[in-house]
N, C-alpha and C positions, 0 to 999 in steps of 0.2 A: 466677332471677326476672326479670333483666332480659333475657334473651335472648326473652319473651314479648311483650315491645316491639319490639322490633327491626323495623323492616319492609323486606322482600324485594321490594317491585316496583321497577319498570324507570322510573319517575319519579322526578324531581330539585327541588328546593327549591334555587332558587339562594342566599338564605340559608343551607342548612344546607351547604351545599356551600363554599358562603364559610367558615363555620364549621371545618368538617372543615381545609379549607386552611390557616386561621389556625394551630389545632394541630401542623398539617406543617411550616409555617416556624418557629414558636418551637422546635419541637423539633430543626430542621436548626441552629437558630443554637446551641442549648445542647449540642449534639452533636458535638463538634469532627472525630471520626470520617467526616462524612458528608460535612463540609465541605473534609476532606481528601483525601478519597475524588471530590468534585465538582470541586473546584478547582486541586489540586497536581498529580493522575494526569495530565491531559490537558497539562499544563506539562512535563511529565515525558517523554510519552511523545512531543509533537513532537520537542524536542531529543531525542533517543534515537534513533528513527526518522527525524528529519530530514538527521543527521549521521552514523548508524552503517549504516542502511539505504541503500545504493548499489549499484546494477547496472552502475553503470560501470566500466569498465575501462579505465585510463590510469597513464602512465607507470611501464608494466612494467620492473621491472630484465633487463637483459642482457648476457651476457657475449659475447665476442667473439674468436675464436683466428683472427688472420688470417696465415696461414702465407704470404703473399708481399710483402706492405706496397707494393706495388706506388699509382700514381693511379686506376687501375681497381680497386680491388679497396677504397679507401678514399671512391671514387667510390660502390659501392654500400654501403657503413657508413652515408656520409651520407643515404640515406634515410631510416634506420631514425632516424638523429640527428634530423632535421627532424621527424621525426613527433610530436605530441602523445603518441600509445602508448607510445612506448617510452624508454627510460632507458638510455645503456650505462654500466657500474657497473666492468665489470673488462674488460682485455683478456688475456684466457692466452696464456700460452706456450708450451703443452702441452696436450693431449686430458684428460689424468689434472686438470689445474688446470680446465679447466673443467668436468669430470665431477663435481670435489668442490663446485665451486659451486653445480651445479644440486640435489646430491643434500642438500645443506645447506639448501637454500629461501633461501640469497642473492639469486638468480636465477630468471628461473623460463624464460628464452628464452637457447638458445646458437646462437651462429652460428661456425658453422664455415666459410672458406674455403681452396678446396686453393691449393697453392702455384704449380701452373701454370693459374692462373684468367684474366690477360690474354694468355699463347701462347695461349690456348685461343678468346678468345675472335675473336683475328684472323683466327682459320681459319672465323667464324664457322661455330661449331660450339655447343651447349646445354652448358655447364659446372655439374657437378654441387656446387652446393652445399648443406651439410644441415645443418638447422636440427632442433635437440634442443630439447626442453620438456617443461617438469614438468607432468604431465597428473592431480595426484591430482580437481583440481576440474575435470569435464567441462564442465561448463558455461563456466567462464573459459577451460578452453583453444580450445573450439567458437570463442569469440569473438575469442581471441588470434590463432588461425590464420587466422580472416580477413582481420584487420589484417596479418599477414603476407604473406597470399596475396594481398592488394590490394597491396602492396608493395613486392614481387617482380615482379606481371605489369604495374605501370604505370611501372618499371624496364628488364624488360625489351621490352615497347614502344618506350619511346624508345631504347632502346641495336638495336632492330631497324629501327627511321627516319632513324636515325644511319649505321648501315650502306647501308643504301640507298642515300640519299643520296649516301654516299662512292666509291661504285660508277655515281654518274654517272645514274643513274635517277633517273628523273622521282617527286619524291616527290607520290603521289595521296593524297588528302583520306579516309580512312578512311569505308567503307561506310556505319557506324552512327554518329550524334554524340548520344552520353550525355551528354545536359544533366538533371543530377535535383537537382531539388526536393523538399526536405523540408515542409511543413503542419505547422503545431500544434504542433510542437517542432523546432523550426528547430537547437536547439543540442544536438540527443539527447543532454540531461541528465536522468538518473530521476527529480531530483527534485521536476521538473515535474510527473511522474503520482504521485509518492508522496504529496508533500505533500497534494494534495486527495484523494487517497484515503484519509489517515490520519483525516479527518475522520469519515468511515464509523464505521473503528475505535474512534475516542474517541467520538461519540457512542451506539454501538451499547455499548459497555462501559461509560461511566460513567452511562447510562440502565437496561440492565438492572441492573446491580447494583446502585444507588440503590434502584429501586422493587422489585426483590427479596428486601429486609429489611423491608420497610415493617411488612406484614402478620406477617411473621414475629416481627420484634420485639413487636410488641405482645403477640404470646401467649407468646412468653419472659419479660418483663417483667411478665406477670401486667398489664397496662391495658386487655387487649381486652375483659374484661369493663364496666371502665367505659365503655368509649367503647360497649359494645354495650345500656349502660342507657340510650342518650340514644335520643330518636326520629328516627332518621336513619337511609334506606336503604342495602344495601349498595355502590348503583349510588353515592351518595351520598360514599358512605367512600371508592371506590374512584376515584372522578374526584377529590373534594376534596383526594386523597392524591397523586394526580398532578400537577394542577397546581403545589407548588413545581416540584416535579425538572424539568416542561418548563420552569418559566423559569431553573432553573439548567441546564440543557441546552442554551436558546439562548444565556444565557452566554455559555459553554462555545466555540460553535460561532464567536461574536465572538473570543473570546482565539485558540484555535486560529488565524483568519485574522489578526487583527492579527499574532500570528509568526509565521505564513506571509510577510507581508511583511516583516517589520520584518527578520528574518534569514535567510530565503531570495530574498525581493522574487520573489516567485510572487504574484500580483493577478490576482483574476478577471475575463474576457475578456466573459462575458455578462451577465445580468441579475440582480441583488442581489435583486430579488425574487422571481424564480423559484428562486434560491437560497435563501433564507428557506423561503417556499414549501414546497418540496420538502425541506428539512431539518425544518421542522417535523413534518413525514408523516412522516418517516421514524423520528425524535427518539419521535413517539407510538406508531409501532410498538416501540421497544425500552422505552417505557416501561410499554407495557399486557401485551407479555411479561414483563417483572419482575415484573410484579404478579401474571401469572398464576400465576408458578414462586414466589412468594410465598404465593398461595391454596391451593399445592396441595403446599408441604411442612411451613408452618405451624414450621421452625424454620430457623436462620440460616445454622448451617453447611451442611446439604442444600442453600439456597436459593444462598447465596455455588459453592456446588461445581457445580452445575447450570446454571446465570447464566452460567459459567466454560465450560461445557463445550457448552452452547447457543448460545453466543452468538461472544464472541469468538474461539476457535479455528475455527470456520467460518467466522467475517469474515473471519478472519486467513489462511485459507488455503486456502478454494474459495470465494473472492470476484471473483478474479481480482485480487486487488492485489497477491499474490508470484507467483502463478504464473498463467500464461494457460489459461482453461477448457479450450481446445481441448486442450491439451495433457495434460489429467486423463483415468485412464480413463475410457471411455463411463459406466461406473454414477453416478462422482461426478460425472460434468458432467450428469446427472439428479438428482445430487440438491441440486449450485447451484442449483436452479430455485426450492429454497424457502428461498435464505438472500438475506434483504432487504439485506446489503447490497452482492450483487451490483446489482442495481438501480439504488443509491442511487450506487455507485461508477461507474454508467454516465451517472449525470447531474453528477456534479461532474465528471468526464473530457470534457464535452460543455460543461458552463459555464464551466471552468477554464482548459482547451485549446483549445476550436474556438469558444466562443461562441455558440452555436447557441442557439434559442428553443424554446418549449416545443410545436414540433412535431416536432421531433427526439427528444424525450423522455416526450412522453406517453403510452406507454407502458407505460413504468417506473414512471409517479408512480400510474399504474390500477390497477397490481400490487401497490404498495405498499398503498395505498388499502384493496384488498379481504385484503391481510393483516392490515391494524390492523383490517377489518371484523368478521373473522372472528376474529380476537384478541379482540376486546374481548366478542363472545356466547359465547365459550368463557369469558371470565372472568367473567362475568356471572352464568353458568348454576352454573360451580365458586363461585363465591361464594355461591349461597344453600343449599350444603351446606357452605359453611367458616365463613363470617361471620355464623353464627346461633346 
């Protein structure tokens, strides 16, 4: 009977909108679930992600079998000592003691020197030293061997201008002079680019799944009927319905930065406003998808499973915030093209790091833009076969 009432056009009564709203917050406030779900996750997942999430690699353990104990030979140990990278943990005695180290995951770097390492080197001649490593994780060791190999060759550079020298030769100023500067992360620590990418994540997951039960619940709860006896359009239900979740979304995106700073002291480099700005865009796009995955499964768990599988797992992982696009196959780095919050993570990366204005980024915020466009007349249109 009352679904006879109902009206399906594409105009809005900002009272009845106000209305629908009011509905949405007393039910957020009497719903301890949703408040848990807004408030605790995003607390949750900074610390988690802020602290467990690291790509850097520092102070590796290493062992050390130095078969001549020689000043040359503890002359090059102290490299490896000075370095931020590395840790020496044991020194062996024997091949077999440091073989059981590495193979145990005590260690994950062995340095072997042979025992005629300074004869060897008086005759300036290349003395073979060989460095062992636990390689299950390619990725750490790609990174470790660097730190090695930078190690080793700006070692033995000076032990090659040290000879020279001694030799009476005119030492000459080297052809190339590597002066390098770092930009934007001066201290190449990740969690300068995690931190404000994690913001993607938490507002891209606690917006879809917020407004992906909305509609659902209601028709589990058996109230879609009443609320579908009152004279209010579906465009109506569906903005009214949105509204809390954005202001608990920009919330969200305050707390999130307040620890950003408070215990990483990460503070943004550019404009608070174009930061608002553009999380607002963005915040609507994850909120008008929930809605949609709402409209179009009409119960909670499909809604919750789907929210899960649309949304965060593709933030999570062809966003470019664990791993670099370029480096995905060709297919998936076409089909980044339709997950918003690669976008979104290319303007916090721009406002966080480099400070850059929104010529640098507009772009991004147009792409967004014409996805909540396009989001919200697919929801519009699914709504007047769900919400009647």
């Amino acid at each position: 009977m009352g679904k006879g009432v109902v009206k399906t056009g594409k105009t809005m009564n900002l009272n009845k909108l106000k209305a629908v709203a009011k509905k949405e917050f007393i039910h957020i406030y009497r719903d301890f679930r949703s408040l848990y779900l807004a408030i605790i996750i995003p607390v949750i997942l900074v610390v988690l992600f802020g602290y467990v999430l690291k790509m850097d690699v520092n102070d590796i353990p290493m062992v050390v079998w130095d078969q001549q104990k020689s000043p040359a030979s503890r002359e090059l140990i102290d490299q490896f000592k000075g370095s931020k990278y590395f840790r020496i943990l044991h020194y062996a005695s024997n091949y077999s003691d440091l073989q059981t180290l590495i193979d145990n995951g005590t260690c994950i770097v062995g340095l072997v020197i042979p025992p005629n390492y300074s004869k060897i080197l008086k005759k300036n001649k290349p003395v073979p030293v060989q460095v062992l490593m636990e390689g299950s994780d390619p990725n750490k060791t790609n990174i470790v061997t660097g730190y090695i190999q930078s190690i080793i060759q700006k070692y033995s550079l000076n032990l090659t201008l040290k000879q020279v020298t001694s030799l009476g030769i005119k030492r000459e100023l080297l052809p190339v002079d590597n002066r390098m500067r770092i930009w934007f992360n001066a201290e190449l620590e990740s969690k300068n680019y995690i931190i404000p990418g994690l913001i993607s994540i938490v507002m891209i997951l606690v917006g879809t799944m917020l407004t992906a039960l909305v509609i659902a619940r209601e028709w589990e709860r058996g109230t879609m009927e009443t609320l579908l006896s009152i004279p209010v359009s579906s465009v109506e239900i569906i903005f009214g319905k949105i509204i809390p979740y954005f202001i608990i979304g920009i919330f969200d995106l305050f707390v999130v930065m307040v620890m950003s700073k408070i215990l990483f002291n990460i503070e943004i480099k550019g404009s608070y406003f174009l930061l608002i700005f553009s999380a607002s865009l963005y915040l609507y796009v994850a909120l008008i998808l929930g809605m949609f995955i709402s409209i179009f499964t009409k119960a909670t768990l499909p809604a919750n499973q789907l929210a899960l599988i649309t949304t965060f797992l593709p933030s999570f992982l062809l966003s470019g915030f664990v791993f670099p696009i370029e480096n995905l196959p060709v297919i998936l780095q076409y089909v980044t093209l339709i997950i918003p919050a690669r976008y979104f993570i290319h303007i916090l990366t721009a406002l966080f790091l480099k400070g850059t204005d929104i010529t640098y980024v507009w772009n991004d915020l147009v792409i967004l833009a014409v996805f909540g466009f396009i989001l919200t007349i697919l929801c519009i249109k699914k709504s007047h076969g769900k919400i009647k």
